[in-house]
N, C-alpha and C positions, 0 to 999 in steps of 0.2 A: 195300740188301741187299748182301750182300758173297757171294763162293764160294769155297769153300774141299775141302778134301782129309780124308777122315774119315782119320786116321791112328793110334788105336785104340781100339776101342769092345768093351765087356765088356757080351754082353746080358743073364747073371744077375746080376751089380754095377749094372747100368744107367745107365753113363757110360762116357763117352770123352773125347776128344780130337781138333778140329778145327784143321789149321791152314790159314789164310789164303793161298789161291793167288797174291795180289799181293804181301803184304807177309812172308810165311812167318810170321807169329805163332800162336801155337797159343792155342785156345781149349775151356776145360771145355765140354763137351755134356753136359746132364741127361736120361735118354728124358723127362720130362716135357715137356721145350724140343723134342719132336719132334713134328713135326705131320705123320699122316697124310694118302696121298692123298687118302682118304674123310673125312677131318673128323675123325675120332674123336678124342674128350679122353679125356685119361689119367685113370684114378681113381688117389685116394688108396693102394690099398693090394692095385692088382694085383700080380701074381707074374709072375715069368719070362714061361712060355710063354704066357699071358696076351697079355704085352706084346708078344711075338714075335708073336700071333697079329694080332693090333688093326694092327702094323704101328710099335709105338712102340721102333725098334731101329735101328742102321747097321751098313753092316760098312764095315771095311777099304779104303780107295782110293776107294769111293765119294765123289761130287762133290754135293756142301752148297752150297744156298742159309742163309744166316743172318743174324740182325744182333746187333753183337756188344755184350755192355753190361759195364761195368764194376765189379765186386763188390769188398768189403773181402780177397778171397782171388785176385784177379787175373780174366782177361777171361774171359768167357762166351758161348757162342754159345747166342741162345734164339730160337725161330719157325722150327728149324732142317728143312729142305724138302729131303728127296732130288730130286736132278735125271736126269730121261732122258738116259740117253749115248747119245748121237751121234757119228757117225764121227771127227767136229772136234774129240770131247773126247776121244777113246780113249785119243792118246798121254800127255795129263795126268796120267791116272790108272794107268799101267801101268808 
């Protein structure tokens, strides 16, 4: 698993951009590559507030677990897992 920096995420578009805290590479996020607290799997053919509601969303700064794969259109972050901030991460993401 890798952790990275959500650096911008559109929750009616339903992607973003994660880059990599170690290495700064930036990687596509799909809400479907996002895995809720609760488990929940994404359906085929929710909407918006849907997704925002289930929890299949990021924002901005927030701190991503992911592992990253490589597609014919460049890297991917998919299994992608918001992480609880802690004092130790504040300054990363600020």
């Amino acid at each position: 698993m890798r952790r990275g920096v959500v650096n911008w995420f559109s929750g009616p578009l339903g992607y973003g951009f994660v880059i990599d805290r170690d290495t700064n590479l930036q990687a596509f996020v799909w809400w479907r590559d996002i895995v809720t607290p609760t488990g929940d799997i994404a359906r085929e053919h929710e909407h918006w507030p849907e997704r925002e509601r289930l929890g299949h969303h990021l924002r901005e700064r927030q701190l991503v677990d992911y592992e990253l794969v490589q597609t014919d259109k460049g890297p991917r972050a998919v299994n992608v897992r918001a992480v609880p901030v802690v004092a130790s991460d504040v300054k990363e993401v600020v």
